[in-house]
NUNUFI-269365 format. One line per 8 residues: their letters; for each residue x, y, z of C-alpha. Coordinates in Angstrom, 2 decimals. Layout:
N
A	X Y Z | ...
This chain:
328
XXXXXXXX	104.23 141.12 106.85 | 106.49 137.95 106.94 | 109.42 138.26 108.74 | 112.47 136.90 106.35 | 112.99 134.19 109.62 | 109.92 133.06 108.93 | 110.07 133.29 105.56 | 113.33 131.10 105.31
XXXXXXXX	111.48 128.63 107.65 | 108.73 128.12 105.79 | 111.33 127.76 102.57 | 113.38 125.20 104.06 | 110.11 123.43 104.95 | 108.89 123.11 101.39 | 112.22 122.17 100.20 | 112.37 119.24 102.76
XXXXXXXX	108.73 118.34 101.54 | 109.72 118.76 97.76 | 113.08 116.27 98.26 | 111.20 113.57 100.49 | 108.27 113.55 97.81 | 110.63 112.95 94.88 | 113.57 111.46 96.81 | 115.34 108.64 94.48
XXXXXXXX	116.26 105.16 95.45 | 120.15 104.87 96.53 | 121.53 103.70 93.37 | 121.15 99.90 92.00 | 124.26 97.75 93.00 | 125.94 94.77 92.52 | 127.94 93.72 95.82 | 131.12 91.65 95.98
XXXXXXXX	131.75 88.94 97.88 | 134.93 86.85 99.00 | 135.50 83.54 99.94 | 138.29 81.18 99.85 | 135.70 78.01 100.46 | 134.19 76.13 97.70 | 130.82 76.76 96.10 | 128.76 74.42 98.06
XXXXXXXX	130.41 75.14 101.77 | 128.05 76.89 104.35 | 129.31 80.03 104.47 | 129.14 80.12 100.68 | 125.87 79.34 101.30 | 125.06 81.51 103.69 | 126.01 84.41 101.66 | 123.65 83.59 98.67
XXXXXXXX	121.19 83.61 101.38 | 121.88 86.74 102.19 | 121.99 88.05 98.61 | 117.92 86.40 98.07 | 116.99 88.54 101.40 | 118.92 91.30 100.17 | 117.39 91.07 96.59 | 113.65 90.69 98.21
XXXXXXXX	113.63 93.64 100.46 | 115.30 96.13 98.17 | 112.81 94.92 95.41 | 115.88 93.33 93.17 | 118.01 97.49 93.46 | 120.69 95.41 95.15 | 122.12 92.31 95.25 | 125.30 90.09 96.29
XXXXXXXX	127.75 88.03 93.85 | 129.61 86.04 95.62 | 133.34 85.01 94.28 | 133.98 81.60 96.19 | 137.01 78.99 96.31 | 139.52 82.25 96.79 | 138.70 83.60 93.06 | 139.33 87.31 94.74
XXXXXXXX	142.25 85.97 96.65 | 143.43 84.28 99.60 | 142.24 85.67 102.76 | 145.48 87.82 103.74 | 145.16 89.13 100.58 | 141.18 89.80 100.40 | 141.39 91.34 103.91 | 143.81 94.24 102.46
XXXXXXXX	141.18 94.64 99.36 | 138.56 95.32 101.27 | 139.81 97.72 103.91 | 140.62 99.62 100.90 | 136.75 99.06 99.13 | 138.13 96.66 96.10 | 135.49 93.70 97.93 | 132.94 94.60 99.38
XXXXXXXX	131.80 91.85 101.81 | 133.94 89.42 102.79 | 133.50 85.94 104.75 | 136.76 85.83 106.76 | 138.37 83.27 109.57 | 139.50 84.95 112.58 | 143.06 84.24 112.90 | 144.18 86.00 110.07
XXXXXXXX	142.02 89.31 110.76 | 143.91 89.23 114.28 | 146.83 90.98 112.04 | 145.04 94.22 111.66 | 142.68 94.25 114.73 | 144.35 92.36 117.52 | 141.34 92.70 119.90 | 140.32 89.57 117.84
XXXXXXXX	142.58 87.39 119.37 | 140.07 86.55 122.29 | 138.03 84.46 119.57 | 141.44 82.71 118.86 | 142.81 81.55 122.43 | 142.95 77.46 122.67 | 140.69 76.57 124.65 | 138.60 78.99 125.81
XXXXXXXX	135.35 78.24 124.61 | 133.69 75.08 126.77 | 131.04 73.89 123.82 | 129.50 75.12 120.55 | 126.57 75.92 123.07 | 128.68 78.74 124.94 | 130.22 79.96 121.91 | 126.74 81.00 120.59
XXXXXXXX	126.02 82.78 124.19 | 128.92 85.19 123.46 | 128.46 85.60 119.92 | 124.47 86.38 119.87 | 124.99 88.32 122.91 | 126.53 91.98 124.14 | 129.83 90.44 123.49 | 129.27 90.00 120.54
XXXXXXXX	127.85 93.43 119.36 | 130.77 94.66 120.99 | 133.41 92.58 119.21 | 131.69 93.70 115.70 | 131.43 97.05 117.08 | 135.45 97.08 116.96 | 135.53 96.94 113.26 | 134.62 100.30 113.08
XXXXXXXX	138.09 101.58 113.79 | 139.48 99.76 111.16 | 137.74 100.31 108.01 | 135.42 97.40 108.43 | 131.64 97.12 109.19 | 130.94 93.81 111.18 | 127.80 92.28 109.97 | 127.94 88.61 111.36
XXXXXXXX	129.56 86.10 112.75 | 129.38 82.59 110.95 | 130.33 79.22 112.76 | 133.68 77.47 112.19 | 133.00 74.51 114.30 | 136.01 73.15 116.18 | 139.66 72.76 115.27 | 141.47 70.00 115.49
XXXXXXXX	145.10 68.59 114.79 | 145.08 66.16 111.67 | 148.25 64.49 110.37 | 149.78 62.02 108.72 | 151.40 59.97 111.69 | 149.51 58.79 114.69 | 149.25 61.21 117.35 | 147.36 59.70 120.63
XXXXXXXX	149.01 62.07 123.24 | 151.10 65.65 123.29 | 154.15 63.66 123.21 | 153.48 62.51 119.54 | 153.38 65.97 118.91 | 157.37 66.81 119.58 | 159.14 67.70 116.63 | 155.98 67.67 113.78
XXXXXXXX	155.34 70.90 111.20 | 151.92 71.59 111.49 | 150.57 74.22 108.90 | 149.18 77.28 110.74 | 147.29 80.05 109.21 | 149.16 83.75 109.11 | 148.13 83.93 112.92 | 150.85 84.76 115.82
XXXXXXXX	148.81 83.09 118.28 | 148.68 79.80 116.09 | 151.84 79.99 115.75 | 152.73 80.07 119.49 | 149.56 77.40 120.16 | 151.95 75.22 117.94 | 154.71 75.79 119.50 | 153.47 75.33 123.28
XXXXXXXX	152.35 71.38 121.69 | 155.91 70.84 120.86 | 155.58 71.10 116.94 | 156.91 73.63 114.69 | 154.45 75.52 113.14 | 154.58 76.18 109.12 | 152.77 79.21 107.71 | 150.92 78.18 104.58
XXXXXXXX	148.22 79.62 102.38 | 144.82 77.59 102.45 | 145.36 76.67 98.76 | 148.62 74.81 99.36 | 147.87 72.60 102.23 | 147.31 69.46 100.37 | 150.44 69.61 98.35 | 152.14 70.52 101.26
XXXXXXXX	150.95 67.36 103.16 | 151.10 64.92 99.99 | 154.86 65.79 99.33 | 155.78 65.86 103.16 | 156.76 69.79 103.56 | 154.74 69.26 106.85 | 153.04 66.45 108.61 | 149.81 67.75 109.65
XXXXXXXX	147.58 70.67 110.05 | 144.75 72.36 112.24 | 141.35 72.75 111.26 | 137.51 71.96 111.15 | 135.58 68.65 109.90 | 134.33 70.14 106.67 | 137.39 71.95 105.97 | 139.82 68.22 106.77
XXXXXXXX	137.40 67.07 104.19 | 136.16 69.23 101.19 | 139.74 69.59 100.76 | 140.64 66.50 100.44 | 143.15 66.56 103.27 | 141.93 63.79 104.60 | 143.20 61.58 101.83 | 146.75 62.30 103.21
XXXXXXXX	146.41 62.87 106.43 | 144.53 60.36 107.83 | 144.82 60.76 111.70 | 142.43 63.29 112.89 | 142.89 64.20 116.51 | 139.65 65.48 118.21 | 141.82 68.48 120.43 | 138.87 71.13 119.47
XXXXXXXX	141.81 73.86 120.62 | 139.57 76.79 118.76 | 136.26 77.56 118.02 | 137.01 80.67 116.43 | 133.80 81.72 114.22 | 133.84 83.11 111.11 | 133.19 87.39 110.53 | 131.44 88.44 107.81
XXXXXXXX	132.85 92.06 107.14 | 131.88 94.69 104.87 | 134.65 97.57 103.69 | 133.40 101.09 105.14 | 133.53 102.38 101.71 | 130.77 100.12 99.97 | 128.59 100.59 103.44 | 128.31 104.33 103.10
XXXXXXXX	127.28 104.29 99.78 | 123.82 102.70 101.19 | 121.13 105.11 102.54 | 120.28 103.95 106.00 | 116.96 101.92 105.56 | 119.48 99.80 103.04 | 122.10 99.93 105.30 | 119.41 98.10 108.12
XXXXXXXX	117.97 95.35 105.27 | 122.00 94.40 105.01 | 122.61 94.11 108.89 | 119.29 92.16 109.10 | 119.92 89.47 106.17 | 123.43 89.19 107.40 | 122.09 87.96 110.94 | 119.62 86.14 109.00
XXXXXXXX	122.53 84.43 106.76 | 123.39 83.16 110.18 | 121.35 81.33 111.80 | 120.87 79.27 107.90 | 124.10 78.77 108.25 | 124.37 77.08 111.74 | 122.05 74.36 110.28 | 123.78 73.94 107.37
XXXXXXXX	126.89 73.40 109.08 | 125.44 71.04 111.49 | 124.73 68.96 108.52 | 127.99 69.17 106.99 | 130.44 68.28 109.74 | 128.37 64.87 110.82 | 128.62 64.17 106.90 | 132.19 65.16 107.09
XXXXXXXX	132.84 63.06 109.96 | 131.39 60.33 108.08 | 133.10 60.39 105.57 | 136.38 60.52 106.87 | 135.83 57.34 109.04 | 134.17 55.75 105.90 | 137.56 56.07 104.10 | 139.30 54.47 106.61
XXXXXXXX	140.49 57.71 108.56 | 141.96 56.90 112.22 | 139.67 59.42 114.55 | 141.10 59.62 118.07 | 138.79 60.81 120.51 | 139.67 59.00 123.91 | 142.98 60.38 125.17 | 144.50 62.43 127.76
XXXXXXXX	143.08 66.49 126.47 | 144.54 67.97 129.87 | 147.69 67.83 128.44 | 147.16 69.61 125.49 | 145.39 72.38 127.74 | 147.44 72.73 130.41 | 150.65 73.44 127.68 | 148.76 77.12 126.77
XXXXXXXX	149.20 78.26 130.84 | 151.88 80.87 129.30 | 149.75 81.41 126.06 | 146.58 82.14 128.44 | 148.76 84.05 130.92 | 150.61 86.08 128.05 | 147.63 87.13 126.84 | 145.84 88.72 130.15
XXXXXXXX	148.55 91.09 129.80 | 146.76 92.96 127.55 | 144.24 94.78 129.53 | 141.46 94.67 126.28 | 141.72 91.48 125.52 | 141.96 90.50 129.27 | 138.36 92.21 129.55 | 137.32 90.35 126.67
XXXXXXXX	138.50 86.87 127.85 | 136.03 87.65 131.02 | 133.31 88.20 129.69 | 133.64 85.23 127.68 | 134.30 83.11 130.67 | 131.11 84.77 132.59 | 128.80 83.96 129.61 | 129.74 79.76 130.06
């Protein structure tokens, strides 16, 4: 006679059979996607990439819209919608995710990164894992990291030294260590959203602003503020982040395919940037643009000793500023 042990063993055995046999697909889904850059920009780019992977390996049950030139938002805004699941996926810049996971700010700090070179050691590397692996205690899955080339000071005055930087408001994102970078260079720093930059330049409510090639120029920035300043103080990348809510409704072979085509996304979108910032670059200097490359950088570096110093307080990002070093 069967014992009822057995008997609920063997039960439990059929019933796993029975569910893998007619197990059903996670359900079809359409994905959301922010970005505050315009249709054509890498990252854009790099997330319909993703979405063609994404569509492929799931045989067309998922794919990714994405909503670009800040359609869901600006990015303080689209971080808050999707820590609570209203987006999805969402292409953000560092800086202003260092508001809700501070650990970030290692990415951020002027001048810590030698070359693009040593910023794609860290980023493809343990460090890397670990700094997406942080995410996870905020309501965020890291999938990627995207590049953001360098950042550099444009404005609408000359500026050949940190001397011509007394006194100037230079538009910072919603980051506190922008803001103090700023400040340690003498200027006043001027918290604006992305979308008002060039009105804010063209009717003088600040005289310059921080950022990449592509960005100066898509923009149109550089129509206004024609001195561009090659400091390359950051080379914060990009995250691409996904809310906790929309990744647990995939099963976990979906939930690999997503990871995969996001670190697929990436490496399409290094060349694509390549290409864009030596056409950006050209174009700037085509139109005229004042590009100042040979001056004194030391300067300019040796004004963040308290921002570097301030920040090796903190014991976690102190660890992560060392392993960054160690990977140059």
């Amino acid at each position: 006679m069967i014992s009822k042990l057995a008997l609920r063993a063997f039960s439990a055995v059929l019933l796993a059979t029975f569910t893998a046999a007619f197990a059903v697909p996670a359900q079809a889904r359409e994905f959301r996607a922010a970005d505050n850059q315009v249709a054509d920009y890498p990252t854009v780019q790099a997330i319909e990439h993703m979405n063609r992977l994404v569509r492929e390996r799931t045989n067309g049950r998922h794919s990714v819209r994405v909503f670009h030139s800040g359609q869901l938002g600006e990015e303080n805004e689209t971080i808050k919608q999707t820590r609570v699941g209203a987006i999805d996926i969402n292409r953000i810049n560092t800086a202003p995710l260092t508001q809700v996971i501070p650990e970030l700010e290692a990415l951020a700090i002027p001048f810590l990164f030698s070359s693009i070179d040593h910023l794609h050691r860290v980023l493809d590397g343990p460090v890397g894992e670990e700094i997406l692996k942080q995410l996870d205690n905020y309501e965020f899955v890291g999938l990627t990291f995207y590049d953001s080339g360098a950042r550099s000071i444009y404005t609408t005055k000359t500026v050949r030294s940190l001397a011509d930087m007394q006194g100037l408001r230079i538009r910072v994102q919603n980051s506190r260590l922008a803001e103090e970078m700023v400040k340690a260079m003498g200027a006043t720093p001027v918290v604006i959203s992305y979308g008002q930059v060039l009105t804010s330049l063209a009717t003088k409510l600040v005289d310059g602003a921080e950022n990449n090639w592509p960005s100066y120029v898509t923009t149109d920035h550089f129509k206004v503020a024609q001195h561009y300043i090659l400091t390359e103080h950051t080379m914060a990348p990009e995250l691409l982040i996904m809310s906790r809510k929309a990744w647990d409704t995939l099963d976990a072979a979906d939930q690999k395919i997503f990871k995969q085509a996001a670190r697929e996304s990436s490496l399409f979108m290094r060349g694509q940037w390549r290409a864009w910032e030596e056409r950006s670059r050209k174009q700037a200097m085509e139109g005229g643009n004042t590009i100042v490359s040979n001056f004194d950088r030391k300067p300019f570096v040796e004004a963040m000793a308290d921002l570097h110093a301030n920040a090796a307080k903190d014991a976690k990002l102190k660890r992560l500023i060392d392993m960054i070093r160690a990977a140059d």
